[in-house]
RODO-273547 format. One record per residue (C-alpha): residue number from 0; residue in three letters; y negated, x, z negated. Coordinates in steps of 0.2 Angstrom, whole numbers, padded with zeros to 4 digits. Example, Ala and Ser with C-alpha at 12.3 -4.5 7.8 and 13.67 -1.06 7.14 Angstrom:
% residues 2
+-----+------+-------+-------+-------+
| seq | type |     v |     u |     w |
+-----+------+-------+-------+-------+
|   0 |  ALA |  0022 |  0062 | -0039 |
|   1 |  SER |  0005 |  0068 | -0036 |
+-----+------+-------+-------+-------+
% end
This chain:
% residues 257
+-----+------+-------+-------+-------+
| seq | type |     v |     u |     w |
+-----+------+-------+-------+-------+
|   0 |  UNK | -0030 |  0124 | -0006 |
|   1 |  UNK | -0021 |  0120 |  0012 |
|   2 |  UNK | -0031 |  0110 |  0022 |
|   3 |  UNK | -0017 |  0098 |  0031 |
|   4 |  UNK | -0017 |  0094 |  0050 |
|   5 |  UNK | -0006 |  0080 |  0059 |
|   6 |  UNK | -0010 |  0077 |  0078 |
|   7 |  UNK | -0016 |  0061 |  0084 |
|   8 |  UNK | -0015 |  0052 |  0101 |
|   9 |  UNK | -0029 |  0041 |  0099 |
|  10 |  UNK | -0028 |  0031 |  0116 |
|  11 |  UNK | -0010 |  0023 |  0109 |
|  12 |  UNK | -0013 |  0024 |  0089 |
|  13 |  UNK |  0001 |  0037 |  0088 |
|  14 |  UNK |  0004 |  0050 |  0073 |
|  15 |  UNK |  0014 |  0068 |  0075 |
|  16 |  UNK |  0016 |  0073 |  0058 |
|  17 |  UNK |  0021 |  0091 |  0057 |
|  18 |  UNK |  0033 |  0091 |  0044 |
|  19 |  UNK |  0042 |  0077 |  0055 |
|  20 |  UNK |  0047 |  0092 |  0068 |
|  21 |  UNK |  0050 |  0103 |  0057 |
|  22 |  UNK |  0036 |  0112 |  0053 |
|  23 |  UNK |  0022 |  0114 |  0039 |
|  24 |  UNK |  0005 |  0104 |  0042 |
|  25 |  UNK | -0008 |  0119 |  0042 |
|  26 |  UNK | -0013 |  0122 |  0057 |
|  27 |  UNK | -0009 |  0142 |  0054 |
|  28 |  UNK |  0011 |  0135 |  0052 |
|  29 |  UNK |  0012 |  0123 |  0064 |
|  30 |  UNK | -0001 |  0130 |  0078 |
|  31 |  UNK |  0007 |  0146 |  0080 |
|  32 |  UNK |  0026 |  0141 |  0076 |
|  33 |  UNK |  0035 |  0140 |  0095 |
|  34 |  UNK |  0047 |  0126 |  0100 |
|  35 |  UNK |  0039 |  0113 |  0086 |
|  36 |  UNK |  0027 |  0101 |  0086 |
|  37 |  UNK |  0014 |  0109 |  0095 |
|  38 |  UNK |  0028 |  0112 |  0108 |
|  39 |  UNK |  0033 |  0094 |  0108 |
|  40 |  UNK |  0014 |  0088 |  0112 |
|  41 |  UNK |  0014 |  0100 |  0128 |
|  42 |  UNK |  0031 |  0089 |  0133 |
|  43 |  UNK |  0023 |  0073 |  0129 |
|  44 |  UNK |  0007 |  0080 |  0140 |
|  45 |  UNK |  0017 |  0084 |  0153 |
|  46 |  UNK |  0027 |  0066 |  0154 |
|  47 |  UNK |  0022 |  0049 |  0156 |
|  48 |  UNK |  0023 |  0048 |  0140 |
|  49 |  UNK |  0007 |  0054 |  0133 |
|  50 |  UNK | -0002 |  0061 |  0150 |
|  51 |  UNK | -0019 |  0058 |  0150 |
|  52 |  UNK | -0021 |  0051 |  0134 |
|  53 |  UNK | -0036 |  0055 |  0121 |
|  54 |  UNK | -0028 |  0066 |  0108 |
|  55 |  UNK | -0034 |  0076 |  0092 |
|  56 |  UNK | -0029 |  0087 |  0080 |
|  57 |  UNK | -0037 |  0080 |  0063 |
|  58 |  UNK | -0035 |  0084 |  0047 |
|  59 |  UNK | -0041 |  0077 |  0028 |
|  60 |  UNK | -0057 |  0088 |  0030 |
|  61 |  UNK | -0062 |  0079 |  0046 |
|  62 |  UNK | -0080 |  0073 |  0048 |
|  63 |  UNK | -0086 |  0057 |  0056 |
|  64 |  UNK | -0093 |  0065 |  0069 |
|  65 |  UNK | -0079 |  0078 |  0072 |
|  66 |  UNK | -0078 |  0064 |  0087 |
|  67 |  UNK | -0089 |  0060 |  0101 |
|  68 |  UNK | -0098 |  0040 |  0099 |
|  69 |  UNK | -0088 |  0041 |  0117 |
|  70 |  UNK | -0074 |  0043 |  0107 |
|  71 |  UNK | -0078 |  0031 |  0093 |
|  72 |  UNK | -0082 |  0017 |  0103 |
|  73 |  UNK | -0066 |  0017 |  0113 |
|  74 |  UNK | -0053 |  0020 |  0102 |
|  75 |  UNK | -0061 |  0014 |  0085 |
|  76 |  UNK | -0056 |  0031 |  0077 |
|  77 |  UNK | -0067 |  0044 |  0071 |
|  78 |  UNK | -0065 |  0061 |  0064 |
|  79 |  UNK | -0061 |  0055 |  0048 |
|  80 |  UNK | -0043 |  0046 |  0056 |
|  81 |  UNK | -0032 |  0058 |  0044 |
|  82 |  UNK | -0035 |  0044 |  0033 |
|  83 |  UNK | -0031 |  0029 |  0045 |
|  84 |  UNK | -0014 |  0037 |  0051 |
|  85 |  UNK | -0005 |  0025 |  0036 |
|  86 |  UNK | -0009 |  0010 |  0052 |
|  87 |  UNK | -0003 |  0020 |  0067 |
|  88 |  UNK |  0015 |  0021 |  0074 |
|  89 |  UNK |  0026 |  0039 |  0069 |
|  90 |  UNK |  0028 |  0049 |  0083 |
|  91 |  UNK |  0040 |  0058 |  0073 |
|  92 |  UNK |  0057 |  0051 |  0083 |
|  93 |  UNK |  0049 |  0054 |  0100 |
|  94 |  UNK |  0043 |  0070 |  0094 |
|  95 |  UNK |  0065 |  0078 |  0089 |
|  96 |  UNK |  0068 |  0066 |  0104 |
|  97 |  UNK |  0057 |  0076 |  0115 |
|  98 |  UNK |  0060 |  0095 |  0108 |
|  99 |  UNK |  0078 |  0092 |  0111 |
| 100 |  UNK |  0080 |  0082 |  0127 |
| 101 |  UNK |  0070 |  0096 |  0134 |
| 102 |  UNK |  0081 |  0111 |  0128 |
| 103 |  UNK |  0066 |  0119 |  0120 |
| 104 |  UNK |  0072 |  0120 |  0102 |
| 105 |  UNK |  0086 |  0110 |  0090 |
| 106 |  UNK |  0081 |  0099 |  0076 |
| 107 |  UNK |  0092 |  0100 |  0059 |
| 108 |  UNK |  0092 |  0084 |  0048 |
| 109 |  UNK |  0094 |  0090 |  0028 |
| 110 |  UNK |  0092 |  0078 |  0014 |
| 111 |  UNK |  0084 |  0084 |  0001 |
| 112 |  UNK |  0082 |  0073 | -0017 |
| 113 |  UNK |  0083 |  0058 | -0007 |
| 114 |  UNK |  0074 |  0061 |  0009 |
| 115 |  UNK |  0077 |  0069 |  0024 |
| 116 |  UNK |  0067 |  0085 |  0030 |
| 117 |  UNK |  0068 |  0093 |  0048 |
| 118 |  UNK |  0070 |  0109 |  0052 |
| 119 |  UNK |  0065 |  0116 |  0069 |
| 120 |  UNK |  0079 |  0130 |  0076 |
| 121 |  UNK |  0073 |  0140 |  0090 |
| 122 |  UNK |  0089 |  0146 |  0094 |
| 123 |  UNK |  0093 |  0138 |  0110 |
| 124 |  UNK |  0094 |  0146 |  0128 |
| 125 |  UNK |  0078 |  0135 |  0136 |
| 126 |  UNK |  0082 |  0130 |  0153 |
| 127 |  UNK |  0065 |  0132 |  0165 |
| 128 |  UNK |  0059 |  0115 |  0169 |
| 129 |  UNK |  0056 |  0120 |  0187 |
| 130 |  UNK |  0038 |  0116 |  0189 |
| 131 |  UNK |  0024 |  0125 |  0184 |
| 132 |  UNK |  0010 |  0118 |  0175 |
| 133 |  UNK | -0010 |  0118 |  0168 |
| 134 |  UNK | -0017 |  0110 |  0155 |
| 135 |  UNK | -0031 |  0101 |  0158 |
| 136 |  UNK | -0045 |  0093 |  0150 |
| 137 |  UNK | -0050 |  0076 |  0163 |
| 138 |  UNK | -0066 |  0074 |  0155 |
| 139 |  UNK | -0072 |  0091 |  0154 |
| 140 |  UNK | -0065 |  0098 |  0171 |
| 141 |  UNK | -0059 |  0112 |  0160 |
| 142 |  UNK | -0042 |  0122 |  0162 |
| 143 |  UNK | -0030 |  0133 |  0151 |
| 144 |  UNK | -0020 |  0142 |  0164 |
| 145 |  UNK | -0002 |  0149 |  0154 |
| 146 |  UNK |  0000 |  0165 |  0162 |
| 147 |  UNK | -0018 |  0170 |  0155 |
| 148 |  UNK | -0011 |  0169 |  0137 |
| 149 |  UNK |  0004 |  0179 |  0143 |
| 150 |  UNK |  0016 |  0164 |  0145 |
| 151 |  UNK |  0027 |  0157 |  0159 |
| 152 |  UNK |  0018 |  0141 |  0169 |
| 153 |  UNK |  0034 |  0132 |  0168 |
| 154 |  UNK |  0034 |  0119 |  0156 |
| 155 |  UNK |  0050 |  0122 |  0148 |
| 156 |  UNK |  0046 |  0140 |  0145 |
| 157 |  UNK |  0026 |  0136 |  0138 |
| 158 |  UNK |  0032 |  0125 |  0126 |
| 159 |  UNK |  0046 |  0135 |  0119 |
| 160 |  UNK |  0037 |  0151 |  0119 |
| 161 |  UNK |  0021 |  0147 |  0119 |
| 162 |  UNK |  0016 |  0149 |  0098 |
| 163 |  UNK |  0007 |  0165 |  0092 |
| 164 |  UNK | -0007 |  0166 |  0105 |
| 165 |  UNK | -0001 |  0157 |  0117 |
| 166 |  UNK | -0001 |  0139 |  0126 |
| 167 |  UNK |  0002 |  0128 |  0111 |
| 168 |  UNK | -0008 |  0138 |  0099 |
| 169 |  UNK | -0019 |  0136 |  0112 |
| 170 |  UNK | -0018 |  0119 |  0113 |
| 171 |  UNK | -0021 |  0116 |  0096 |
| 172 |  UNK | -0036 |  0127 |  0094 |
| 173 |  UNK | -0045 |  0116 |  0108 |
| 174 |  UNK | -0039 |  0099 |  0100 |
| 175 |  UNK | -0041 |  0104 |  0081 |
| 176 |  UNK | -0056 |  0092 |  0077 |
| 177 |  UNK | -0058 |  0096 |  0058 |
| 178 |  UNK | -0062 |  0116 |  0062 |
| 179 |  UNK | -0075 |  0112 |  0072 |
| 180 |  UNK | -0091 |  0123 |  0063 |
| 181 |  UNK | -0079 |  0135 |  0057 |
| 182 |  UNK | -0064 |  0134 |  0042 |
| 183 |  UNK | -0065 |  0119 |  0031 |
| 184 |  UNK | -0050 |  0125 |  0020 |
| 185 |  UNK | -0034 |  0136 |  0018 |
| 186 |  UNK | -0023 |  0139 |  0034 |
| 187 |  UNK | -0037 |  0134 |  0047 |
| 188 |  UNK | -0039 |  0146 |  0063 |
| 189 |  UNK | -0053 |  0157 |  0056 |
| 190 |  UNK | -0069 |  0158 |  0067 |
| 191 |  UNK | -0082 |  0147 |  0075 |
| 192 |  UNK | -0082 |  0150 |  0092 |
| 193 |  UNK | -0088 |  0133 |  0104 |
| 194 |  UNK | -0070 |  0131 |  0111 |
| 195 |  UNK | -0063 |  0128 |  0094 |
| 196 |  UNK | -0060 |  0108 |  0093 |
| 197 |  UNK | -0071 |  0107 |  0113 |
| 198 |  UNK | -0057 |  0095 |  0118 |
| 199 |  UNK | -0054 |  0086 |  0103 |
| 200 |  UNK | -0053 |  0066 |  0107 |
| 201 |  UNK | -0055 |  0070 |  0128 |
| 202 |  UNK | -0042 |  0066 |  0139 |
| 203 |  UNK | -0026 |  0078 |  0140 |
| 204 |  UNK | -0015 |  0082 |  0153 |
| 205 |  UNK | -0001 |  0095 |  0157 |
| 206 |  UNK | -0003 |  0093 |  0177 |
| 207 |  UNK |  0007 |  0104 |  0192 |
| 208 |  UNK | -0004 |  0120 |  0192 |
| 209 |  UNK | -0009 |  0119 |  0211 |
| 210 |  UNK | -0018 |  0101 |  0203 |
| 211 |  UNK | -0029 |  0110 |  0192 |
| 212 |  UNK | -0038 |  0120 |  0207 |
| 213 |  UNK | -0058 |  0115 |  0204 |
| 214 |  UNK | -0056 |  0113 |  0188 |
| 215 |  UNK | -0066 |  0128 |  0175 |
| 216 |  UNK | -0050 |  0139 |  0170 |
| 217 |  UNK | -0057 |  0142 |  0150 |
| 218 |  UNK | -0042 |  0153 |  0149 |
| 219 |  UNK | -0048 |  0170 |  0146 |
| 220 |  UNK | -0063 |  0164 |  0134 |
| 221 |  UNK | -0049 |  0156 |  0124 |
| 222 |  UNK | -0040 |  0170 |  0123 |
| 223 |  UNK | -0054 |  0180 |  0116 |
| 224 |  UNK | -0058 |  0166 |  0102 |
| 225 |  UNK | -0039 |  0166 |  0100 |
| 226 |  UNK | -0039 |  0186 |  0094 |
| 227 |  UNK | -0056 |  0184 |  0085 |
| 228 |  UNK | -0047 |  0170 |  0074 |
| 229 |  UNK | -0031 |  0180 |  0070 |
| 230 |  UNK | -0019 |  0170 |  0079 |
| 231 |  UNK | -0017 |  0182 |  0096 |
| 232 |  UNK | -0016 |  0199 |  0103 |
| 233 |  UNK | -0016 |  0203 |  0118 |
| 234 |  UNK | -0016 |  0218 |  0131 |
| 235 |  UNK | -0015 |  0220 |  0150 |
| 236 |  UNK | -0003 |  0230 |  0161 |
| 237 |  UNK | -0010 |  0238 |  0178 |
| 238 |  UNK | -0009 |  0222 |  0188 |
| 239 |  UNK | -0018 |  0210 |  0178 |
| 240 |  UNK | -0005 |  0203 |  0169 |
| 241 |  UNK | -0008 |  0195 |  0152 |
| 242 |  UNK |  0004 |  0201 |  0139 |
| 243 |  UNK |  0005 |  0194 |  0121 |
| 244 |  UNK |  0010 |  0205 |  0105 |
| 245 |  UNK |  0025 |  0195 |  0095 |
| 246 |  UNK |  0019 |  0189 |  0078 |
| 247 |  UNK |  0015 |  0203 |  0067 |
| 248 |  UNK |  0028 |  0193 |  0053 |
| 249 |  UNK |  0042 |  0198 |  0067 |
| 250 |  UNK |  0034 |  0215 |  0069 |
| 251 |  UNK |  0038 |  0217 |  0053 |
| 252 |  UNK |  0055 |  0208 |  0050 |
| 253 |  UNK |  0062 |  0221 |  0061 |
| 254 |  UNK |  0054 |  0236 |  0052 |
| 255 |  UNK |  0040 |  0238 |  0064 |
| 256 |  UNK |  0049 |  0241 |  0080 |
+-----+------+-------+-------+-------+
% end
């Protein structure tokens, strides 16, 4: 059975439903599909919006303590908030609102029996934002440098790019509380590795990369839990520089080329 995932910013009681931005709530579908939710999060991270805020990937699986008592006490949330998610605002208008007004994708509207269900086109030319960037984890001094998962630093180009092994599949890995432990159910990032859910509930940022100088780039560790869970692969040409296989469903869409 699919075990279901939305992403919660627990400092302002905000809910990103997946299926809001176009994608399917597993973390395997969402986690790894570019220019969607996880996409949109990066943007938010990178904003005023949502920069520096406590956020978490949770799911119906989650476990009280999938969050810290640090985390408890503050925000009065736990890591069983799937279930509270019914109180909190939708971030799913911010969430179109952002993937579009940053060029990263295109959001299709399609009514269906009803009710209307997104679609997330990636078939936009995606503009660099101009500045680079590093994600950061305030609490932990911890940083996840793009380039390391074979992205571009620039915000822009991370978000829209960055499923498959990279930024916002990394992202989610870090933040996905209810895979703590290991797999709790159908479509979770396989292994147990210590990154997977370390940053869940901490505060997040997306900051100017010369920022995140003295902060513990996690990067290539990440990158190795990443490949060990099936959701990267990666190689290295002769100057270091971290290149990231396309998704083997692309691989095979175009007859293996």
């Amino acid at each position: 059975m699919g075990h279901y995932h939305c992403i919660v910013n627990l400092t302002r009681r905000s809910v990103l439903v997946p299926m809001d931005a176009g994608a399917l709530d597993k973390l395997a579908e969402f986690g790894v599909q570019s220019g969607g939710p996880a996409a949109a999060l990066l943007l938010l991270l990178g904003s005023e919006r949502w920069c520096g805020d406590r956020i978490a990937v949770v799911g119906y699986e989650g476990r009280p303590g999938d969050l810290s008592p640090e985390v408890v006490a503050e925000t009065g949330l736990d890591g069983t908030c799937y279930y509270d998610t019914a109180s909190m605002s939708c971030a799913g208008e911010l969430t179109r609102d952002t993937i579009e007004r940053h060029g990263v994708a295109r959001m299709e509207a399609r009514d269906f029996e009803g009710r209307t269900h997104w679609r997330c086109q990636a078939d936009v030319v995606v503009r660099p934002a101009g500045v680079d960037v590093a994600v950061v984890n305030l609490d932990r001094h911890e940083a996840l440098d793009p380039a390391q998962l074979g992205d571009s630093r620039d915000l822009h180009l991370a978000a829209a790019y960055g499923g498959y092994g990279g930024t916002t599949t990394g992202l989610t890995a870090l933040l996905a509380a209810s895979i703590r432990g290991g797999s709790r159910g159908g479509g979770d990032f396989r292994g147990s590795g210590a990154l997977m859910g370390s940053w869940a509930g901490d505060h997040i940022a997306a900051v100017p990369f010369r920022t995140s100088e003295g902060f513990t780039d996690i990067s290539a560790q990440l990158r190795t839990a990443l490949a060990h869970a099936g959701v990267g692969d990666y190689a290295a040409d002769d100057d270091g520089t971290v290149i990231r296989s396309r998704p083997p469903w692309e691989v095979a869409g175009q007859g293996g080329a």
